[in-house]
NULUM-409078 format. One record per residue: residue number from 1; x, y, z of N, C-alpha, C, CB in turn. Coordinates in steps of 0.05 Angstrom, whole numbers. Glycine has a CB too. Layout:
% residues N
pos  n.px  n.py  n.pz  ca.px  ca.py  ca.pz  c.px  c.py  c.pz  cb.px  cb.py  cb.pz
NUM  X  Y  Z  X  Y  Z  X  Y  Z  X  Y  Z;
...
This chain:
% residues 323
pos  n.px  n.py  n.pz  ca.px  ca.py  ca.pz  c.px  c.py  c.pz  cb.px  cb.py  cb.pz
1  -269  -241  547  -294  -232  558  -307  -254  575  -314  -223  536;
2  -313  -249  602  -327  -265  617  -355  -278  608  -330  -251  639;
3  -359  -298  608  -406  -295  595  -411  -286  632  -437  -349  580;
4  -428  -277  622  -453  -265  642  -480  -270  630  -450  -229  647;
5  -488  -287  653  -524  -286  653  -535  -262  634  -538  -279  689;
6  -542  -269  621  -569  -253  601  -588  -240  621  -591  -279  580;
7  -595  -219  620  -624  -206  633  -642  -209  612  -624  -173  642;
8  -677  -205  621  -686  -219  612  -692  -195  599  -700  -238  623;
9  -710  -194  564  -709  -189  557  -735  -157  561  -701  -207  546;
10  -754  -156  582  -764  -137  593  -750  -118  608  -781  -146  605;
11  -726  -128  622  -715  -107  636  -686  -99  627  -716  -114  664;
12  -680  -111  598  -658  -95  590  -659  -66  580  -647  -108  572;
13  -639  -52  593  -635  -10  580  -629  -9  554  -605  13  595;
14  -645  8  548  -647  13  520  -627  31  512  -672  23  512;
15  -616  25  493  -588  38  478  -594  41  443  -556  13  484;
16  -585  65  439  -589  75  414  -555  68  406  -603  112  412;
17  -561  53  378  -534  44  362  -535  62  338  -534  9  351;
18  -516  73  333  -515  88  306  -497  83  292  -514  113  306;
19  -495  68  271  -484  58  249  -466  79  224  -509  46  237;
20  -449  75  219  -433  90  207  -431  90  182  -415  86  214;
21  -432  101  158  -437  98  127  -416  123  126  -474  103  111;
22  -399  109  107  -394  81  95  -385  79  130  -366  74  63;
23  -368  46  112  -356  30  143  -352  7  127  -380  24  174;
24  -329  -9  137  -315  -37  128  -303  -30  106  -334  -64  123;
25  -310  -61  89  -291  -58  61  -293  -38  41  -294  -79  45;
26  -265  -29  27  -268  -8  18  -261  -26  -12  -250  16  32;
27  -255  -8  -36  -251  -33  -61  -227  -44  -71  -262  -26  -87;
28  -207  -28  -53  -183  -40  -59  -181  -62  -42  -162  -23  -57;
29  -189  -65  -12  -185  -90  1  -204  -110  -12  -190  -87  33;
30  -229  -104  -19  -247  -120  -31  -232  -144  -57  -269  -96  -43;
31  -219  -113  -76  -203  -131  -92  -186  -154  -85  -188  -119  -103;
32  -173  -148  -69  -143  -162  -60  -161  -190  -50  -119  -143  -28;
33  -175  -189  -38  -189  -211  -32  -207  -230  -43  -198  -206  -18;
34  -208  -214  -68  -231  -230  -94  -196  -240  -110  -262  -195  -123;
35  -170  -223  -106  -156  -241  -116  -142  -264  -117  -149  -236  -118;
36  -133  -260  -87  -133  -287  -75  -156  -317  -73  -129  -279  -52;
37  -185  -304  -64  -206  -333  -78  -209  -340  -110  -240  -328  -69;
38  -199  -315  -122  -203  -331  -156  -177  -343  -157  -208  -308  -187;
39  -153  -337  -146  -133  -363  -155  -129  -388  -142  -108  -355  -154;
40  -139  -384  -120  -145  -408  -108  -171  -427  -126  -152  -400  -77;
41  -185  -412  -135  -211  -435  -161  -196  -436  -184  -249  -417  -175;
42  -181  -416  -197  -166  -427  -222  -150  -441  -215  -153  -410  -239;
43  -131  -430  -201  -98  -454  -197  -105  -479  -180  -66  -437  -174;
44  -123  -473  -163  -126  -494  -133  -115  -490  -120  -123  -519  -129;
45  -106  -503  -93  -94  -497  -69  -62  -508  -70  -111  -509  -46;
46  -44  -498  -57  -41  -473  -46  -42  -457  -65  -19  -469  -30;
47  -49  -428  -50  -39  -399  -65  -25  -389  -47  -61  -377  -74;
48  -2  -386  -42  20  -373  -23  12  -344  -34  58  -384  -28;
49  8  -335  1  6  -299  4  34  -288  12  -17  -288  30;
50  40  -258  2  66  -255  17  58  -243  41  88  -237  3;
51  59  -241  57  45  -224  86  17  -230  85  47  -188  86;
52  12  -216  105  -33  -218  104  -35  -207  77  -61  -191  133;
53  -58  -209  71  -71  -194  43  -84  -174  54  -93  -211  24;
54  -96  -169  75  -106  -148  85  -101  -149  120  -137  -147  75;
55  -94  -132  134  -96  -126  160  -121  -142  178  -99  -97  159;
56  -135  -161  172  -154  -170  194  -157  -196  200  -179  -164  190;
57  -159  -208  227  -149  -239  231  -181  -257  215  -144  -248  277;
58  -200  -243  219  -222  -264  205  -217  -269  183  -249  -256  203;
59  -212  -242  166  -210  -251  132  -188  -265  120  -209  -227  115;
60  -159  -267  137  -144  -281  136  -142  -308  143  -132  -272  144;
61  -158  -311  167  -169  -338  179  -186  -360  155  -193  -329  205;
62  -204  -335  135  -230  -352  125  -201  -367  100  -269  -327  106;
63  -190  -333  84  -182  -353  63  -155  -367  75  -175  -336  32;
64  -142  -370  95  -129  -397  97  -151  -429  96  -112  -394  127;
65  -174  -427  105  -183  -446  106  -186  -456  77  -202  -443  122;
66  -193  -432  53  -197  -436  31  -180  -459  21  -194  -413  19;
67  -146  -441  25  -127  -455  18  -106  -433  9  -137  -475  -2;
68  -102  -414  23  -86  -397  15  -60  -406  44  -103  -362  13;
69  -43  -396  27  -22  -398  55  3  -367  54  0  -436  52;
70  -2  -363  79  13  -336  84  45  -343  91  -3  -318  113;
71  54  -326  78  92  -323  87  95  -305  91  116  -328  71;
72  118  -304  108  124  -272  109  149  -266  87  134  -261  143;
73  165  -285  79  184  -278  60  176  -294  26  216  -289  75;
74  192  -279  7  181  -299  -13  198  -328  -26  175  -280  -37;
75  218  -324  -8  239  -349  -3  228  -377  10  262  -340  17;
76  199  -375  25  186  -396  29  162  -402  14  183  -397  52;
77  164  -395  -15  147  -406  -26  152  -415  -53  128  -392  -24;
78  148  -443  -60  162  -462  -71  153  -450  -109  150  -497  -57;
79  168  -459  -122  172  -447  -149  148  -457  -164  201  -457  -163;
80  129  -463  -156  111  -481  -186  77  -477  -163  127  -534  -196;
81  81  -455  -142  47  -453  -136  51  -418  -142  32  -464  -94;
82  24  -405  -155  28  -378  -156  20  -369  -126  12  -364  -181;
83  39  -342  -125  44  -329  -92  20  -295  -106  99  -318  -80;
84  15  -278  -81  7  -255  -87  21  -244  -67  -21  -251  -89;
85  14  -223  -77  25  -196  -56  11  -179  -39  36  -176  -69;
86  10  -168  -26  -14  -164  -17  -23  -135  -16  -15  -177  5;
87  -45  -125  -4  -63  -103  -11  -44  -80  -11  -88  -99  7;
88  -17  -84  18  -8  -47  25  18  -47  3  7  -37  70;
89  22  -68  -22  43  -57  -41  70  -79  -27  48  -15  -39;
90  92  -74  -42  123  -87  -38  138  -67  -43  133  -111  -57;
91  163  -77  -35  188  -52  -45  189  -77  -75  232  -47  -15;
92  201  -59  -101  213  -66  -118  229  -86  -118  221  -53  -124;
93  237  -99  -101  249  -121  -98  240  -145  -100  257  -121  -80;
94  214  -147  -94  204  -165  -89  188  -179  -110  195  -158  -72;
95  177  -162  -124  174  -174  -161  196  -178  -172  160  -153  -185;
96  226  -169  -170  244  -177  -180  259  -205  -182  255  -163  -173;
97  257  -210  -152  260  -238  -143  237  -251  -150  264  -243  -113;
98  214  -249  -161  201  -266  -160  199  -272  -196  177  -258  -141;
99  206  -257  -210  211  -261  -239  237  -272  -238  210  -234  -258;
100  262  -273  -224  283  -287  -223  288  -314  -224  291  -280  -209;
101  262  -315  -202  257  -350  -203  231  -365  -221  250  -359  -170;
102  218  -339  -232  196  -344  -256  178  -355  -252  202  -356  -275;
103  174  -342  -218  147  -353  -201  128  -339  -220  143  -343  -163;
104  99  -351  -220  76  -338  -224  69  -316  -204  58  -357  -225;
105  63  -292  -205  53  -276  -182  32  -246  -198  86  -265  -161;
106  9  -260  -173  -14  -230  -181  1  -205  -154  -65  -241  -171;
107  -10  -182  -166  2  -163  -151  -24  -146  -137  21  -145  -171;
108  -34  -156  -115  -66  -143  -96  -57  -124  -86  -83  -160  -68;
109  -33  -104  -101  -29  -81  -91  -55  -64  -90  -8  -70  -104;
110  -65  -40  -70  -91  -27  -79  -75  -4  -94  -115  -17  -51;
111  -91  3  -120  -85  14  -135  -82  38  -124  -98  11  -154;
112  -93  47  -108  -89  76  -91  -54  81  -76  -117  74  -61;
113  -56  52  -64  -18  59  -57  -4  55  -85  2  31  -32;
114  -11  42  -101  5  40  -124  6  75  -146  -12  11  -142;
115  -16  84  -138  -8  112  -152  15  130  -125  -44  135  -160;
116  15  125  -106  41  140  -91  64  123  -95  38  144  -57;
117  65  106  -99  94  89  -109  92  116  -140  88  36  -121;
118  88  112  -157  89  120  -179  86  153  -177  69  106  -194;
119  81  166  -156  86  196  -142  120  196  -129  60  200  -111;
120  123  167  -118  149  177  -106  176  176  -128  156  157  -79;
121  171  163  -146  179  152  -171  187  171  -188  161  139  -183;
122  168  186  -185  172  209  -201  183  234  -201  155  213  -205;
123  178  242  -173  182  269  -156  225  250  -150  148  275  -114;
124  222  223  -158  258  224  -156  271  219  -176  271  206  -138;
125  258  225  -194  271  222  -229  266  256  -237  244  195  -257;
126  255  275  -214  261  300  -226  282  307  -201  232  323  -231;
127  285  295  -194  316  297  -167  302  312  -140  351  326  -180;
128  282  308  -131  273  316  -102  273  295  -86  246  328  -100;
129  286  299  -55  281  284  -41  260  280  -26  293  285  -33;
130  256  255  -28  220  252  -14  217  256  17  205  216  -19;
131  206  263  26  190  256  56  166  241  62  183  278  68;
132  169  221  65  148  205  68  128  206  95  160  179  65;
133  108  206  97  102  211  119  76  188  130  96  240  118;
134  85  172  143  71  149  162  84  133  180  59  130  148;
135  78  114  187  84  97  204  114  65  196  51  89  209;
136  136  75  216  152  54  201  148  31  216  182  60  197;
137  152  12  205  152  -21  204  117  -23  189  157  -39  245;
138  102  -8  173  80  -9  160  84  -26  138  70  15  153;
139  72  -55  131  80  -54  106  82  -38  82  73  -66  101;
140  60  -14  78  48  1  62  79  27  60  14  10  76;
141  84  34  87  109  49  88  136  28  77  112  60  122;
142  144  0  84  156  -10  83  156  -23  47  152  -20  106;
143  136  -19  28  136  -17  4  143  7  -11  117  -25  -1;
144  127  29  -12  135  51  -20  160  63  -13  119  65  -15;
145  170  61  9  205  63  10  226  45  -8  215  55  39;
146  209  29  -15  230  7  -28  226  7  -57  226  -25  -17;
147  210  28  -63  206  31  -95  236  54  -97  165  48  -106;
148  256  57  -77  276  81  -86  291  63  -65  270  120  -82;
149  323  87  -78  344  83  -62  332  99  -30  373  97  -79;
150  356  79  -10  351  84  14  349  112  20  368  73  28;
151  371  121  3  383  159  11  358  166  -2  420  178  -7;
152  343  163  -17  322  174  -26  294  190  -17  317  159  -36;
153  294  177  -4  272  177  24  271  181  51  263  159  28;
154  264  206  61  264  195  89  232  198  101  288  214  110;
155  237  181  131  205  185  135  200  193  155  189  165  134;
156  183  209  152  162  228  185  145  216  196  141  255  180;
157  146  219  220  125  207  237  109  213  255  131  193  247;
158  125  244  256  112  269  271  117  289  269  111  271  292;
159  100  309  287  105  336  288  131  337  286  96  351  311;
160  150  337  305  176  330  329  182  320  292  173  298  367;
161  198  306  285  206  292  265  210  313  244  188  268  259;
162  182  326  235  174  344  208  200  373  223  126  355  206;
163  200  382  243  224  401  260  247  394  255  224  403  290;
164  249  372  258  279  367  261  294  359  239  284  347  280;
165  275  346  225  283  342  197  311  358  178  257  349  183;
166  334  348  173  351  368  165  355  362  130  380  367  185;
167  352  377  106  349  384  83  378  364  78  347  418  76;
168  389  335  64  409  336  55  420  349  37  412  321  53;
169  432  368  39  450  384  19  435  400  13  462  373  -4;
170  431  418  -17  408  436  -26  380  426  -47  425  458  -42;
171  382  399  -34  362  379  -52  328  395  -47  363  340  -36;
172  317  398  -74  289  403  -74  280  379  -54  275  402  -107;
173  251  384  -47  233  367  -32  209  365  -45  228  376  -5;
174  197  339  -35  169  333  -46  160  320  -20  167  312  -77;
175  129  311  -18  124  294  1  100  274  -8  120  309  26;
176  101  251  0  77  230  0  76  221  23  79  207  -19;
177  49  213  37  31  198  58  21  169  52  7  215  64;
178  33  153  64  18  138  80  -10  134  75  21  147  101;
179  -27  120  58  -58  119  59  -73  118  76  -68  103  49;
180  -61  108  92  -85  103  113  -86  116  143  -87  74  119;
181  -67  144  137  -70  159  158  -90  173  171  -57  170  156;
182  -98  187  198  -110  206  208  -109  233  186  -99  210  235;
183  -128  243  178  -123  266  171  -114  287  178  -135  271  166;
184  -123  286  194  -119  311  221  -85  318  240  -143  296  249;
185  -80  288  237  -57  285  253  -31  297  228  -54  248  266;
186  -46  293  197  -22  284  180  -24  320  173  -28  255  149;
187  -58  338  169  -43  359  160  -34  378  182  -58  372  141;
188  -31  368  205  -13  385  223  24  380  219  -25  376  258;
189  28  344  206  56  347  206  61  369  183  70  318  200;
190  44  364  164  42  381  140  51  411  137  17  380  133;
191  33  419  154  44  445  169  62  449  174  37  452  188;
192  78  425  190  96  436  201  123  437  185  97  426  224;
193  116  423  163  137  412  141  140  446  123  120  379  116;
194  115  453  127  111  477  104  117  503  117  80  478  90;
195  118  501  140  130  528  162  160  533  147  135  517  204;
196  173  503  146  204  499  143  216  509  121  212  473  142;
197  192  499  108  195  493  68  177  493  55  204  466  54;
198  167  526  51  144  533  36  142  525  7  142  561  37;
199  160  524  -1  162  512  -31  155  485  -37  188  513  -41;
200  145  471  -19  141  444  -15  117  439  -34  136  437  16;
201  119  423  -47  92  423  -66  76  398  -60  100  424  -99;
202  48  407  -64  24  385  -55  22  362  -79  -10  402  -52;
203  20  343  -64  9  318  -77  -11  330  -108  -13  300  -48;
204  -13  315  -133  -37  322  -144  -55  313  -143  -39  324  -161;
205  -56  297  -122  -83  295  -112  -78  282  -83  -103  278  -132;
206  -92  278  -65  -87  270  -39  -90  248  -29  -97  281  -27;
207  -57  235  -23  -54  205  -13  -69  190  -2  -41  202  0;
208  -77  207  23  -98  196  45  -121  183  24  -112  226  67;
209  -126  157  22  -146  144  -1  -174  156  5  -147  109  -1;
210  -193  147  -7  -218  163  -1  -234  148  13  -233  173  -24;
211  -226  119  19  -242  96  38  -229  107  66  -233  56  31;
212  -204  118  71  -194  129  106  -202  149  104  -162  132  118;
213  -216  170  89  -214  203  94  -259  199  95  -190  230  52;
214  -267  178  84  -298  181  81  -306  154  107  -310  171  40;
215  -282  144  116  -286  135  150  -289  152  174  -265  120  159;
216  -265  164  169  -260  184  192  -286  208  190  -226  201  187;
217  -292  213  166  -310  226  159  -337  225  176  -312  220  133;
218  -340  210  179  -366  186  181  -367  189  220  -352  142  166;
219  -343  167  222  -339  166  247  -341  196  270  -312  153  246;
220  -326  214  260  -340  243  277  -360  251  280  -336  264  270;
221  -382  235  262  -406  239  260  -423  229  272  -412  237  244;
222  -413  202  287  -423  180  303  -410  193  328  -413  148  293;
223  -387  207  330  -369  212  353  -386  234  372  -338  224  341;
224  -390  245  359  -394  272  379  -426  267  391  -392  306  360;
225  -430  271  422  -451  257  434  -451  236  448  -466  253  421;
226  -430  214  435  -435  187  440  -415  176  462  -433  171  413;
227  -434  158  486  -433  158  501  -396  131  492  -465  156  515;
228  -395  112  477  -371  91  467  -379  92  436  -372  54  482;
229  -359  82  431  -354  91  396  -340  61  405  -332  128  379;
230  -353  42  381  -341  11  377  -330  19  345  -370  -22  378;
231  -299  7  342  -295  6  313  -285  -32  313  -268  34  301;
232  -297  -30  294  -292  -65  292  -265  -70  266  -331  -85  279;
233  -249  -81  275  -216  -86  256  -205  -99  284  -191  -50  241;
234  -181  -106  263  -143  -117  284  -132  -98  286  -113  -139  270;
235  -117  -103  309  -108  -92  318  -75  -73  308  -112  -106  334;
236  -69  -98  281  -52  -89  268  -69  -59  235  -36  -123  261;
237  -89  -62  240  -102  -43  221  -90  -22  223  -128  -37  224;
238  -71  -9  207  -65  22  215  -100  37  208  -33  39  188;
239  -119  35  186  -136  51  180  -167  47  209  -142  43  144;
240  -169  27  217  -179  29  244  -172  34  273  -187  13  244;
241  -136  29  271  -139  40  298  -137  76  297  -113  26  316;
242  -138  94  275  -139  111  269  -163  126  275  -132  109  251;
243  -191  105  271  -213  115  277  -217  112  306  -232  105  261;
244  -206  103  317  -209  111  352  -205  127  350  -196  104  374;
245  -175  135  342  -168  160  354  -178  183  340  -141  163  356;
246  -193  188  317  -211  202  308  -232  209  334  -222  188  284;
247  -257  186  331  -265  188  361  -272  202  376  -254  184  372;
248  -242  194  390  -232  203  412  -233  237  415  -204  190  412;
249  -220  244  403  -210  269  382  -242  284  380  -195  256  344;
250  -260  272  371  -280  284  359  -304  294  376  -289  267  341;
251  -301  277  408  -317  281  423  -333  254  434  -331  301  412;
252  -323  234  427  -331  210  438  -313  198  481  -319  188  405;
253  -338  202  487  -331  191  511  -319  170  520  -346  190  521;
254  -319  148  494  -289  124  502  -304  117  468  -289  88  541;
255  -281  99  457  -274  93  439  -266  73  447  -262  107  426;
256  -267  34  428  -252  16  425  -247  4  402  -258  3  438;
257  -214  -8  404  -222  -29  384  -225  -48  381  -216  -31  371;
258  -237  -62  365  -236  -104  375  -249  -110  352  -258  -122  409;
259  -232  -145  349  -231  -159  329  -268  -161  326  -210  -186  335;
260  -282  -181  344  -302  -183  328  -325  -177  364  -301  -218  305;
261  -348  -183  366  -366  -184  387  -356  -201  412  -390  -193  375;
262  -331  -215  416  -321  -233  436  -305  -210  443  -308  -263  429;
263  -298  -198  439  -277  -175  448  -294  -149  471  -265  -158  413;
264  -314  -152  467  -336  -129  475  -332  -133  514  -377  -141  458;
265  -321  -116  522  -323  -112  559  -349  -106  567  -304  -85  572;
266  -372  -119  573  -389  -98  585  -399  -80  597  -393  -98  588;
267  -374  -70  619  -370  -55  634  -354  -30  617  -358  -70  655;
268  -351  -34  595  -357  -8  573  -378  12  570  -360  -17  551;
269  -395  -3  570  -420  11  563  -441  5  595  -434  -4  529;
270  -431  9  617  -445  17  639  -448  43  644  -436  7  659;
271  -467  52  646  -492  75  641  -498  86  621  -490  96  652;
272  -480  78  585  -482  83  564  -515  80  559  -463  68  550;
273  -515  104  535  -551  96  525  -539  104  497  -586  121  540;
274  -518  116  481  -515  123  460  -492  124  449  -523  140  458;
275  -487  98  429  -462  90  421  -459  100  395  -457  63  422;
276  -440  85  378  -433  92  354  -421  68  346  -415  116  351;
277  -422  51  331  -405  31  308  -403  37  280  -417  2  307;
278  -375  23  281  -360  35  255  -347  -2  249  -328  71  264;
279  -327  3  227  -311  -17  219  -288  -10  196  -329  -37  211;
280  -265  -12  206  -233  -8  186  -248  -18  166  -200  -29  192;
281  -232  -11  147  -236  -17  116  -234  -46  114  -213  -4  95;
282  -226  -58  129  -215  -92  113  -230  -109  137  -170  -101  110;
283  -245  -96  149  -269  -110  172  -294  -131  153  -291  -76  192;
284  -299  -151  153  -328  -147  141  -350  -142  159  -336  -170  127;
285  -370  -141  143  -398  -131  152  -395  -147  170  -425  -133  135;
286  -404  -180  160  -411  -200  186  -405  -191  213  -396  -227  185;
287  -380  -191  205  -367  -179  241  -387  -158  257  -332  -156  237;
288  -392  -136  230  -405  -110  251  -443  -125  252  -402  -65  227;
289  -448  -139  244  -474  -152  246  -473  -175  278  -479  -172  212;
290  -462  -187  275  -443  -202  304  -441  -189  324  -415  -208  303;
291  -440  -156  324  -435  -138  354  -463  -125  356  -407  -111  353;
292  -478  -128  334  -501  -112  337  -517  -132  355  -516  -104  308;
293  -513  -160  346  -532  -185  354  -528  -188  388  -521  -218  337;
294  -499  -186  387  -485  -181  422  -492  -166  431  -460  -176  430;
295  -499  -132  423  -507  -116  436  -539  -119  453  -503  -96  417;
296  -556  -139  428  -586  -138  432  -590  -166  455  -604  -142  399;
297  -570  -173  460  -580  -191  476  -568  -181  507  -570  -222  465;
298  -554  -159  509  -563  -142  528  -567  -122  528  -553  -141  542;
299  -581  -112  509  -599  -79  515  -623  -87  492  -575  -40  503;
300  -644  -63  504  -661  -58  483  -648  -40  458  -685  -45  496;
301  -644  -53  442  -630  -47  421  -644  -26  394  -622  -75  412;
302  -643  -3  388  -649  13  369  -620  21  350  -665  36  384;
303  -632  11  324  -609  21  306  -617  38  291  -596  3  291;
304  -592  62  279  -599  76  262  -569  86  244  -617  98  277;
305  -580  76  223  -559  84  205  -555  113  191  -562  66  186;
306  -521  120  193  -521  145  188  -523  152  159  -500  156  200;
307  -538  179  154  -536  184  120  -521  185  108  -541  199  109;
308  -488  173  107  -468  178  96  -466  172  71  -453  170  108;
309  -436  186  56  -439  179  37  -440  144  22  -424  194  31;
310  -448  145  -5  -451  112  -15  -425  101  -28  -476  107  -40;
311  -404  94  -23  -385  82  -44  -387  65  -68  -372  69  -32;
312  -378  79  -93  -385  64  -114  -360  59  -127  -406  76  -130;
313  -340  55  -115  -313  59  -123  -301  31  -133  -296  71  -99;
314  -294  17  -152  -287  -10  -163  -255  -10  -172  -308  -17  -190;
315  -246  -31  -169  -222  -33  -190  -214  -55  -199  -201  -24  -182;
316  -208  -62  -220  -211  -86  -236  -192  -106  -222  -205  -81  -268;
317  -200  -125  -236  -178  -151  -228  -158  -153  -241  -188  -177  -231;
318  -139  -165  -236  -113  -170  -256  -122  -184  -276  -87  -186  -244;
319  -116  -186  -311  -126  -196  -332  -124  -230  -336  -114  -182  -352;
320  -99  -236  -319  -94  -265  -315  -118  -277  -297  -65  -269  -300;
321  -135  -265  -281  -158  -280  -258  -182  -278  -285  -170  -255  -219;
322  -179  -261  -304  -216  -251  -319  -213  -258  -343  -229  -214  -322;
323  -186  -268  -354  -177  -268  -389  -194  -299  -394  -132  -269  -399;
């Protein structure tokens, strides 16, 4: 982003901001990130992460400074500092190797992907083959596949995909999602899975977690009317770049996404008077407080927060951080 001269503060256009409830951290990222700073105060530094702990460069940025250090494999992290795992889950492999070598390790899986590991688990100990349905190279996809054999699973990624899809042999079917999908996008593959294979039986309860389904929620609500819709996350977020395209989708006249208020084009919001901000689950506040502050130092700034719902959703810590 270029700086540009400030106008002064009498002749800046007034723009209505409408705030999104909920928005940001949800309690499974919350966790993962209260797990990593309590082992870094019990053990001290390092705490080797396996991947990010959560999808966003600030929160990854703060606790490296803490003293956490990220790998991407668990072969670079030395036998006598404890490692975690991080929020979107592992394939089964990866606690295996890590009890092999009798590393210490907390598991910041969010308990929400950890009940579809334990859906896919199950639906293949009664002999159905799964269809998984999200995004591959996801870690979150790239764990829950690895809780089964390869032939076990296959995965959708679209309409196109859910069609073409061919039944190996006369194997029953089941299906699990991806948490942090579009709703919208996922029950159209859904559909199209169930055109094929009516016998297909529903989740008992629904993957999509309730922090991506009470965003998107939110965000249509901010969407329709509004002149840009800001969602604040990385770019690697599957659950925010989702809310663009919600958005988008919903009736928002442009949609972006960006890391924090340095990311902001101003030539976005030229002739805008009525936006919308939101934030991915693993965003913090600060960030969306940072674009509000950017916004007011070029417009007359009115905020209003939407009535959405309140999240009261918790999940404990592992007993080794609280014992």
């Amino acid at each position: 982003m270029t700086a540009e001269p400030l106008p002064p503060a009498a002749s800046r256009p007034a723009l209505s901001v409408r705030m999104a409830t909920p928005r940001g951290f949800c309690a499974g990222v919350d966790r993962a990130i209260q797990i990593v700073e309590r082992a870094i105060e019990r053990f001290g530094a390092p705490v080797y992460v396996r991947h990010e702990i959560v999808h966003n460069k600030h929160v990854v940025d703060r606790l490296r400074g803490l003293g956490a250090v990220f790998v991407k494999e668990l072969d670079e992290c030395p036998d006598d500092r404890p490692v975690v795992f991080s929020a979107h889950g592992v394939p089964k492999s990866v606690p295996a190797a890590a009890k092999a070598r009798n590393l210490f390790y907390l598991d910041a899986t969010c308990p929400l992907v950890s009940k579809v590991h334990v859906e896919a688990e199950r639906h293949h100990a009664a002999g159905r083959h799964i269809l998984l349905i999200g995004h591959a190279g996801h870690p979150e996809v790239v764990g829950t596949m690895g809780q089964l054999p390869s032939d076990a699973v296959t995965l959708i990624e679209t309409v196109e995909d859910a069609r073409a899809f061919q039944r190996p042999g006369d194997a029953p079917l089941a299906y699990a999602t991806q948490t942090t999908l579009s709703l919208d996008d996922t029950s159209e593959i859904i559909a199209a899975l169930k055109a094929r294979f009516p016998e297909l039986p529903d989740p008992h309860k629904e993957d999509i977690c309730y922090a991506t389904t009470n965003r998107q929620e939110a965000v249509k609500r901010l969407a329709d009317g509004a002149d840009l819709v800001l969602v604040v996350g990385s770019k690697n977020s599957s659950n925010s770049a989702r809310l663009v395209e919600v958005a988008l989708k919903a009736g928002a006249r442009d949609a972006r996404l960006i890391d924090d208020a340095s990311q902001i084009e101003w030539d976005w919001l030229e002739g805008a008077s009525r936006i919308g901000l939101t934030a991915g689950a693993s965003a913090p506040e600060s960030l969306v407080q940072g674009v509000v502050d950017a916004l007011s130092a070029h417009f007359d700034v009115s905020v209003e927060e939407d009535d959405g719902l309140r999240e009261t959703v918790t999940f404990k810590l592992p007993r080794a951080l609280t014992a």
